[in-house]
N, C-alpha and C positions, 0 to 999 in steps of 0.2 A: 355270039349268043350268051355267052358266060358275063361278058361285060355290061348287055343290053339287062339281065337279070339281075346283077348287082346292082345298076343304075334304078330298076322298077322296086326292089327292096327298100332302096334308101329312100325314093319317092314316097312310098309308103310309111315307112319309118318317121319321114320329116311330117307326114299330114296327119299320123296319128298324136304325136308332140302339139304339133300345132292346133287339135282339139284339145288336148286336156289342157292346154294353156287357157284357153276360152275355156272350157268349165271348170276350172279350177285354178283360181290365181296364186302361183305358186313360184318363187323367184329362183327354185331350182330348173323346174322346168325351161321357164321360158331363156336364164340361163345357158339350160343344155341348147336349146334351138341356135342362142344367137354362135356358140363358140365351138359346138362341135358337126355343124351342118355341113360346113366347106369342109374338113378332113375326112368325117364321115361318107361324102360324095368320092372322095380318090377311093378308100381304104376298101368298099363294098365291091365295085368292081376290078379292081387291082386283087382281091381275096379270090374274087370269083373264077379270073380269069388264070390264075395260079393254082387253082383246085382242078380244074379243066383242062390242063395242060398235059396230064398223064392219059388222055382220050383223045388227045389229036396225034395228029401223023406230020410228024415234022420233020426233016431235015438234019442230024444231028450237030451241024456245023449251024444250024440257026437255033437249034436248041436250048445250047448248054448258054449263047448271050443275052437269049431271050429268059431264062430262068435265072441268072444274074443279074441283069435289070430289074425282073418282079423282085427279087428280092432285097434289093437295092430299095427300091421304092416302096416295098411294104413295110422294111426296115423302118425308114423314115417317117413315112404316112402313122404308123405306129406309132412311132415317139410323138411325133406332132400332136395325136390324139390323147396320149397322157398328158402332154402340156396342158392343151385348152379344157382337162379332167381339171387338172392342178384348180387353173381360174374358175371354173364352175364351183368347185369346192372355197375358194376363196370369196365369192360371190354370194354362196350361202353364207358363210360366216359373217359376213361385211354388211347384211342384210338382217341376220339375227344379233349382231350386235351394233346396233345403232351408234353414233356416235353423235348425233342432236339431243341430246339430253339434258336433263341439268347435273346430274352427278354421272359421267360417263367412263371413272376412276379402271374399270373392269374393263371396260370395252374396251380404254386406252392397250389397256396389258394387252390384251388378246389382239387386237389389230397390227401390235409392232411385232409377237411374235410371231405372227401367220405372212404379214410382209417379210420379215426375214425367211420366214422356212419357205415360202414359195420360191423365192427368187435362188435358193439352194438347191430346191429340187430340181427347179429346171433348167437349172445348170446342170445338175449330176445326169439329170436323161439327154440332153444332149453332146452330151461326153462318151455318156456307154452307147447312144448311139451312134454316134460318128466312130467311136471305138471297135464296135462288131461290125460298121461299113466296111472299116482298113482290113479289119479281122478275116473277113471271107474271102479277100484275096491271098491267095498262096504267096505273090511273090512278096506281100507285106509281111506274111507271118516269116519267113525266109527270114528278111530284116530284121524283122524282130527278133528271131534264135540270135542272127550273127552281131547283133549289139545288147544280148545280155549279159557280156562278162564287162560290159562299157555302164552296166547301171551304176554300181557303187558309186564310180567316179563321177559318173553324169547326176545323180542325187546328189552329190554334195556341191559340184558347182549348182546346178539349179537351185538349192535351199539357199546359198549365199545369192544368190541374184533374185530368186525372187523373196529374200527375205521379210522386207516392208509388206508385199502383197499379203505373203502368210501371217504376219502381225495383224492387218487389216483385217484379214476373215478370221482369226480367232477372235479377236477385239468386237466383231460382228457377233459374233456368239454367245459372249460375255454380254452385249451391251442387251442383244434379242431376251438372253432368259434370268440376266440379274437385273435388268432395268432399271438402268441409274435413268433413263428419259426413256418415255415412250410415243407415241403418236401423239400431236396436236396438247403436249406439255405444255407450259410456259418456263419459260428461261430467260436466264438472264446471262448474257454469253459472252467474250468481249466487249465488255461495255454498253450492247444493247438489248433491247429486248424483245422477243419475238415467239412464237410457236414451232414447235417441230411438226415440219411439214413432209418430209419422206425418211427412211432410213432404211442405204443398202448394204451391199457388201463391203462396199469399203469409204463412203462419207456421209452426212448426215444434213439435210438444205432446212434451215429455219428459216422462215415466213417471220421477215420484221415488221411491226408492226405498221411502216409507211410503205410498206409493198416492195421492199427490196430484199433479196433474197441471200443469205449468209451459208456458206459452201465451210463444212467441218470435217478434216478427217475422221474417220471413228473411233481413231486410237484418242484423238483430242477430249473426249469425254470415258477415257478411262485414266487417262496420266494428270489431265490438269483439272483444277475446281473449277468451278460455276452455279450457278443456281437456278432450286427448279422448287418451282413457288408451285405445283399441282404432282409431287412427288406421294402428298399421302391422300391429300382432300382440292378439289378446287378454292375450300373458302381460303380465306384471307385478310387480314387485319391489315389497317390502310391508318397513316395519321397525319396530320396535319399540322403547323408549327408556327404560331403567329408570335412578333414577337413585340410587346406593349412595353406601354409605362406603368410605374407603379402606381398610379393612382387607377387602375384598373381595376371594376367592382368584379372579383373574379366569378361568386356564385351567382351575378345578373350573367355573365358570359354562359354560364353550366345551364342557367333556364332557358335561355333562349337556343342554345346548341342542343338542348334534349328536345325541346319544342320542334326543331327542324329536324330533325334526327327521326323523330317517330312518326312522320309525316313525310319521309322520301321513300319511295316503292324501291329503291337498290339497296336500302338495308336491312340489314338480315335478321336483325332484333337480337344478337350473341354479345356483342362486346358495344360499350357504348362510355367512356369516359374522357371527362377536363380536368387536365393536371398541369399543377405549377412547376415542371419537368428543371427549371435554373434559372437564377436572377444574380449571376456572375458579369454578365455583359452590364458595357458603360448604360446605367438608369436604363434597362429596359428587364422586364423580365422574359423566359420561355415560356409559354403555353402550348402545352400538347392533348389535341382533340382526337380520340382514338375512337375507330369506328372500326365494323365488319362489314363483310358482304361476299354473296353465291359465289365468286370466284376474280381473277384478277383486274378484266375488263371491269365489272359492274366496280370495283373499291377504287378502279384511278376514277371513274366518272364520278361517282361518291365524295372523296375526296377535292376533285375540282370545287363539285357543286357546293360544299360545305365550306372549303375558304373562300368561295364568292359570298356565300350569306354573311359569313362570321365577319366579314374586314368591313361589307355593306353594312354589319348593327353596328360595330365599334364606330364608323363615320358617321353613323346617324343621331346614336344615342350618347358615345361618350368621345367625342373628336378629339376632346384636352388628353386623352390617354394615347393617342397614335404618339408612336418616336416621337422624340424631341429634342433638340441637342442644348443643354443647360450652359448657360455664363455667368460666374459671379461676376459681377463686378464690386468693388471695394471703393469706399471714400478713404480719397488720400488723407484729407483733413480729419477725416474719422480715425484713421488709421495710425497718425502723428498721436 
């Protein structure tokens, strides 16, 4: 009876959710439905049937296994219901802070540190869980008295052997709330570059930009450099580097790169210069075209686009200016 009532509860329970989802579109709710429906179906009947237990007439040889399994399993069923609490609350957050945006600088911070502290909590509840499981056995607690004068010695071999681990989860802690990278960053990391795509307890997977995926300790981005090109702002300045002859009309290049410049939809209108950056190289000079744009993606495409234009007017208008490698030659007879 006690389990057939907790079973009609949670029936109820899940069809009153399941309207104010329909009237009310709300991602906590409907949230709650998907993650806490299956625990909440053990936990109602399992409570029930363990409240009712002091009103039956039982056997006391089947008593005392039967009230060790409920609480066995309520123990559990409990924890498992803080867990899918944990996701429901990270669901709302993931939800109020978008990260499709154009300036999504905030949402980064907050998304790396709610994945770290999630994946901490529900460690620590399945710890103290499985913890007070051992715990309500007598002859576990027994063990436990007769290996407390064995702790000092067993902490310190344990700190030495799991020493990297414990490096890893502070390094985790460090990296969650000083945020040298956060969620969906760009970097530039071993030589390539890519997006930070998760960050746990103990490595960090960047999303390369041709879809291959880059596996980092967490300790790797507290000991050694790299670069993180969306650490303050997404924008970013992008340049270009053509390299001519001097007979190169330099302010016909500056017209026509500002003409194309203020007519592509990737620039940002912030920074827009052509400069005679070095004219040390054998007869050629440097020219550097310096542009801005919203963020990393839009200034490599920017950039593309802008030395296709720029190398296309040089060939069309002034071809004598591309490289060219010079010969004197000398008359001997001139020469004598």
């Amino acid at each position: 009876m006690a389990v057939l009532l907790g079973l009609l509860i949670r029936f109820l329970i899940h069809k009153l959710f399941v309207l104010l989802s329909k009237w009310w579109d709300f991602i906590l709710i409907k949230s709650t439905i998907k993650h806490l429906r299956r625990p909440v179906a053990f936990f109602l009947p399992l409570a029930f049937l363990n409240a009712s237990l002091s009103l039956m007439v039982l056997d006391t040889a089947l008593r005392a296994p039967l009230e060790k399994m409920l609480e066995i399993a309520l123990t559990a069923v409990f924890a498992w219901i803080l867990v899918r609490m944990v996701i429901v609350l990270e669901d709302y957050f993931y939800f109020k802070y978008d990260l499709n945006k154009e300036n999504n600088l905030k949402e980064r911070k907050i998304r790396t540190q709610l994945q770290f502290i999630r994946k901490f909590i529900i460690s620590l509840i399945v710890l103290i869980a499985i913890a007070i499981i051992l715990l309500s056995f007598e002859s576990m607690r027994k063990i436990g008295a007769g290996l407390l004068t064995g702790v000092g010695i067993g902490g310190i071999i344990i700190g030495f052997a799991a020493q990297k681990s414990l490096g890893n989860l502070l390094a985790g802690f460090q990296v969650a709330f000083t945020q040298p990278i956060r969620i969906d960053d760009v970097l530039i990391v071993e030589g390539e570059w890519g997006r930070v795509e998760e960050i746990t307890l103990t490595y960090v997977v960047v999303s390369i930009w041709d879809q291959r995926r880059l596996i980092l300790p967490i300790t790797y981005f507290i000991e050694k450099p790299f670069q993180n090109w969306t650490r303050v702002s997404a924008e970013l300045l992008g340049t270009v580097f053509l390299y001519l002859d001097y007979t190169i009309p330099v302010e016909e290049l500056r017209q026509e790169y500002n003409r194309l410049l203020q007519a592509h939809p990737l620039w940002d209108k912030r920074v827009n210069a052509v400069q005679v950056t070095d004219n040390t190289r054998d007869g050629l000079v440097e020219i550097r075209f310096l542009m801005s744009a919203a963020n990393s993606s839009r200034a490599f495409d920017l950039r593309c686009h802008m030395r296709e234009a720029m190398i296309a007017f040089v060939q069309s208008r002034y071809p004598e200016s591309l490289p060219r490698t010079r010969l004197e030659l000398k008359d001997k007879a001139a020469g004598r």
